[in-house]
N, C-alpha and C positions, 0 to 999 in steps of 0.2 A: 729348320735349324738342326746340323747334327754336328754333336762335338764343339757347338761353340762359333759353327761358320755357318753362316748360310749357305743353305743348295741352290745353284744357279737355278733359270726360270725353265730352262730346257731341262732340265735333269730333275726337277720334282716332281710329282706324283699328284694326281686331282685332287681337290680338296676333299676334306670329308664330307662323308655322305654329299655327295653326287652323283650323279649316274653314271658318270665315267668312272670313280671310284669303285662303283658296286660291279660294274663289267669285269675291272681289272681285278677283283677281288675273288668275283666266281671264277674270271675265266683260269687262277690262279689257284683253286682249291678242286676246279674241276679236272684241270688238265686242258681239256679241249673245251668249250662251251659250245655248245648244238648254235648254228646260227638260226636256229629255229625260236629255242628262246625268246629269242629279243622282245617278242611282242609281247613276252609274260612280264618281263620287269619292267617296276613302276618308270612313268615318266610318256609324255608324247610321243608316236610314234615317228615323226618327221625327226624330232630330236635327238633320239639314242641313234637314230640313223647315222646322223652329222657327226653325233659324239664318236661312233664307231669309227666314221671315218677321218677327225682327229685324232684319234688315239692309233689309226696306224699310220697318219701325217709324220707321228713324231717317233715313230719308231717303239712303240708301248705296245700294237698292238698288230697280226697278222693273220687272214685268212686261210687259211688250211681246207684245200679241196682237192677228195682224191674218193672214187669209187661212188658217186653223184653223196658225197656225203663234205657236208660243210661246216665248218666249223671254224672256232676261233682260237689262239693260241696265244702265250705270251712271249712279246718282244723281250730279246735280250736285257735291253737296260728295264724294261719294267721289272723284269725279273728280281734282278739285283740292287732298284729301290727295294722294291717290296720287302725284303730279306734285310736289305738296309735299314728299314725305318720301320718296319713290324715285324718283329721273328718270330715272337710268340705268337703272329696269327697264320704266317705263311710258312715258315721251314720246316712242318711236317710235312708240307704240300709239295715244297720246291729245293730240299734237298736228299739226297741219297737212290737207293735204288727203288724209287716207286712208281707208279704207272704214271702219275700225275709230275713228276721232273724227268723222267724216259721216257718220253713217248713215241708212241709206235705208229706203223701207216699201216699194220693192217687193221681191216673192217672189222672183225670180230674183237679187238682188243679198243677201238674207236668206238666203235657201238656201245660197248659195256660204259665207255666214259663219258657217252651220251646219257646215259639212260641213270646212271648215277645222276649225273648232273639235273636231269627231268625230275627225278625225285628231289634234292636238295631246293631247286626252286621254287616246287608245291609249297614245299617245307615251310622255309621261307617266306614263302606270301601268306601261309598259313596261319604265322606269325610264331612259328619255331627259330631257336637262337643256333645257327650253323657251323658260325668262328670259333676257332678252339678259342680266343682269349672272351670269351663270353660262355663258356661253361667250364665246368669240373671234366679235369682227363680223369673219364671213369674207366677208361682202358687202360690206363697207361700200365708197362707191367710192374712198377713198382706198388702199384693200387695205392699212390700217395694221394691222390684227388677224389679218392672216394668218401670221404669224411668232409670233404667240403658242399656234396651233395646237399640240397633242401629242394623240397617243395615250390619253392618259392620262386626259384629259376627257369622254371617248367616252363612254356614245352621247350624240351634241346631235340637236334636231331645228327645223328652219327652215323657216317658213312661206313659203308662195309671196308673202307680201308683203315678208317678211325677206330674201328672194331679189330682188325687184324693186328692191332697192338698189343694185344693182350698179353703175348707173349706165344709159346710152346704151342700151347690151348686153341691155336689159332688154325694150325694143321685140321682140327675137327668141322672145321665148317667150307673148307676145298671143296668146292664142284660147287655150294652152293649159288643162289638168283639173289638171295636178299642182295638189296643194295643198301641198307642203313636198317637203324632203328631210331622209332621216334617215340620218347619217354612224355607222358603226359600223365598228369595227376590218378590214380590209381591204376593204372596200366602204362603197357611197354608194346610198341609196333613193330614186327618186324616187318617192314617196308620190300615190296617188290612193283617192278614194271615190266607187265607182260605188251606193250605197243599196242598195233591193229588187232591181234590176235592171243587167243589165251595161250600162256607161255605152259612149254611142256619141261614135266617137273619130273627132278631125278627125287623122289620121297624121301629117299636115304638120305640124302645130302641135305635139304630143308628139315627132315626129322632132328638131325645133327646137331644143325644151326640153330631149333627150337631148345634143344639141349643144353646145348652151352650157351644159351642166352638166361633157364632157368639157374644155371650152378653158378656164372659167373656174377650174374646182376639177383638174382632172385636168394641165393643163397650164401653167395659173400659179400659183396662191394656194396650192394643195394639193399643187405638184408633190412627188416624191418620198414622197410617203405615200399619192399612191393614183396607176391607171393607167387608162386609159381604158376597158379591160374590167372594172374594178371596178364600171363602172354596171350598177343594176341596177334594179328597179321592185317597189312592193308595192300590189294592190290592196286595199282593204278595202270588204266589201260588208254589209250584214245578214241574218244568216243564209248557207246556206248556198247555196241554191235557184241563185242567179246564177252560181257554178259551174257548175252541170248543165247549165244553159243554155249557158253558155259551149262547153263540152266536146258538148253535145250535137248544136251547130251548127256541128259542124267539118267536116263533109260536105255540108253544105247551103249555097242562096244567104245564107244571114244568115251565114254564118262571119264571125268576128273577127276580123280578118287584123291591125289591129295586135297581138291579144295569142298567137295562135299562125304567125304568120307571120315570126317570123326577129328583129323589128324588137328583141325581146328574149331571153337565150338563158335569162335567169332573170328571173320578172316570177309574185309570190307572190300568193298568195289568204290574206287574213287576215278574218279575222269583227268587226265592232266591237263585241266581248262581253267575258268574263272570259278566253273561250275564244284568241281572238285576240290579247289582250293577252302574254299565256303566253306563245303562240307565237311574239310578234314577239320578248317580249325574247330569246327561241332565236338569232333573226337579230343581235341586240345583240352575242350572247355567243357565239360560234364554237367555243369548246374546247367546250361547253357541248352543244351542237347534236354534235360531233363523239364525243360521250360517249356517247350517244343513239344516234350512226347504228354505233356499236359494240357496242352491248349487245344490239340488234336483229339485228347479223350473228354474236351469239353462237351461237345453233343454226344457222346456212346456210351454204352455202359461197360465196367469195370472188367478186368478181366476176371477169369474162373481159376484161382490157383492148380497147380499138377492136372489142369485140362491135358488130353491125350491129344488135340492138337494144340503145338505153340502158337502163342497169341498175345496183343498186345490189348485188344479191347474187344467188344460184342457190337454190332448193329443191332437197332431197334429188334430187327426179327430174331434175335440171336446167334447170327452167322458171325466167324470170327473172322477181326481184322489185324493184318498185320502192318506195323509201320514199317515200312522199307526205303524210305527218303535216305538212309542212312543206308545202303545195300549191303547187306551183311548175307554172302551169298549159301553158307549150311545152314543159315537159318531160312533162310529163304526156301532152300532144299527141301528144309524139312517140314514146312508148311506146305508146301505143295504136294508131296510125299503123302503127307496127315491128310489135304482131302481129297487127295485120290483113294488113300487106303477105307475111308469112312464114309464115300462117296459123298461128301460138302459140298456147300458154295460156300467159299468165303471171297474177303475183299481185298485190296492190297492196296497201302493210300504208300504215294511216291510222289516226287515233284512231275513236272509240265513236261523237262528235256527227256525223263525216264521214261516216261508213260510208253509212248511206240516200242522201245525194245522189253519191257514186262512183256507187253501184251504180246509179243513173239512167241513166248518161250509158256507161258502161264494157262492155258489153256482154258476153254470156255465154262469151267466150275469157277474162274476167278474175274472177278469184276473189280475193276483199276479205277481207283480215287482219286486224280489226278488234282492236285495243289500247287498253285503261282510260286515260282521260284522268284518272282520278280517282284510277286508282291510281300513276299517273306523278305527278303534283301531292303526292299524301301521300307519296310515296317521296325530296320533294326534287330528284326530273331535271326538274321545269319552273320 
């Protein structure tokens, strides 16, 4: 019903929450939707399929392929329901001059609205709230929504274009990778997707973005519910492989000095799988995560405060153990750093899919603890 008449049967929009819904939702905040996706959101696989190909039956919905790169796009008239009958959730998305209502055919300006869109649907599954009309515009540049802020609403997650609102202040963060940030109960994410391989970082430009992430949310909009050490960074790559690399060129000229050189003292390795997803909402959910790092220090003893290696707990013989099921990769660094420098053995407890690429890069002083992801999932702790 708009205005009093009903909308014919062709010209309305899927009902809510249905999986047609949710398609024409992201493919509509994304720009493009990776047709890769598909198999991440909820619902049967045979199903979304069908769905997909009603929704370009009726003219809702349209493949887009060009440079072996596929994706999905929004039909005219979905368009202008969606603006029709939700504005507050889609015309930041689908009017004026933004990547997401002008889009483009080349690769490098598709890829980026890929890889947004990859992060957004972690998010997402995560169980992070996406839609503008489901959080506070904490960018907005009149910073009217920042007093509507609570705890309570957590986790949100904000696209690096939802970011770009800010106003003036938005020029500081050009050049940078973040694709969003995602706010969760004593900390703030800034979100990156480095793909097959670990993405090469202009420091300046991520230094920036760490910047104006501290002055705008840390010391105006958000003061008082977070602190500037609250910032914190997650990458997400696929698979696992770009870890190893990461970790394996820590001694070498390729080291990645933004991501074990200081610039971050927490900066996560998450997977964009089922596997990943789990683990971010871990980061979501703190007590949750703290649940976790207690049941694992059920057989070992405590750690040693200000030890000169980091550590999360001792084995019977006294060798230190780190929990890394959560890949937190300068810390990681810098345990393996610590028993190389002190010549150790220590251990490193990680789930079942981690275990092969650790044991790449971690070298024979390190013994891998390897823990059922699947029986952690059936038990309720993910």
């Amino acid at each position: 019903m708009k205005g009093g008449f009903p909308i014919p049967e062709k010209q309305a929009l899927p009902a809510p929450d249905t999986v047609a819904c949710r398609i024409l939702a992201l493919t509509a905040i994304s720009g493009e939707l990776p047709a890769s996706l598909l198999p991440r959101l909820p619902g049967g696989k045979r199903y979304k399929e069908l769905t997909v190909l009603s929704l370009k039956e009726k003219g809702l919905l349209r493949t887009y392929y060009r440079g072996h790169l596929r994706g999905y796009r929004l039909g005219r008239r979905a368009k202008s329901l969606l603006l029709a009958q939700q504005p507050e959730r889609f015309s930041f998305f689908l009017t004026g001059n933004t990547d997401t209502n002008l889009l483009k055919s080349e690769i490098a300006r598709r890829l980026r609205l890929h890889h947004i869109a990859g992060v957004t649907v972690l998010a997402m599954n995560a169980g992070a709230h996406i839609f503008r009309d489901d959080k506070p515009d904490i960018f907005g540049p009149d910073r009217s929504d920042g007093g509507k802020f609570s705890p309570a609403v957590l986790p949100l997650f904000y696209t690096s274009r939802e970011i770009k609102s800010v106003g003036p202040d938005a020029v500081k963060i050009r050049g940078s990778r973040m694709t969003g940030i995602l706010l969760v109960p004593s900390s703030i994410y800034l979100t990156y997707y480095g793909g097959h391989t670990p993405p090469q970082w202009e420091a300046w430009a991520e230094e920036k973005a760490k910047t104006l992430m501290q002055i705008v949310l840390c010391r105006e909009r958000l003061a008082g519910f977070y602190s500037t050490s609250d910032i914190r960074a997650v990458l997400i790559c696929e698979g696992m492989e770009p870890l190893t690399k990461i970790l394996s060129s820590a001694d070498s000229p390729e080291r990645c000095f933004f991501l074990l050189d200081g610039n971050y003292s927490h900066f996560f390795y998450r997977t964009s799988d089922n596997y990943g997803e789990k683990l971010l909402r871990l980061l979501c959910e703190p007590d949750r995560q703290a649940a976790m790092d207690q049941l694992l220090r059920k057989e070992l003893k405590p750690p040693i405060p200000d030890a000169a290696i980091e550590h999360d707990a001792l084995d019977v013989q006294g060798r230190p153990i780190l929990f890394a099921y959560l890949p937190n990769i300068p810390r990681l660094g810098r345990f393996l750093e610590g028993l190389k420098v002190f010549d150790r053995q220590g251990r490193i407890v990680c789930f079942d899919f981690q275990a092969q690429a650790l044991r790449g890069c971690c070298g024979g002083n390190v013994t891998i603890m390897a823990i059922s992801f699947d029986r952690f999932e059936g038990e309720g702790l993910l």
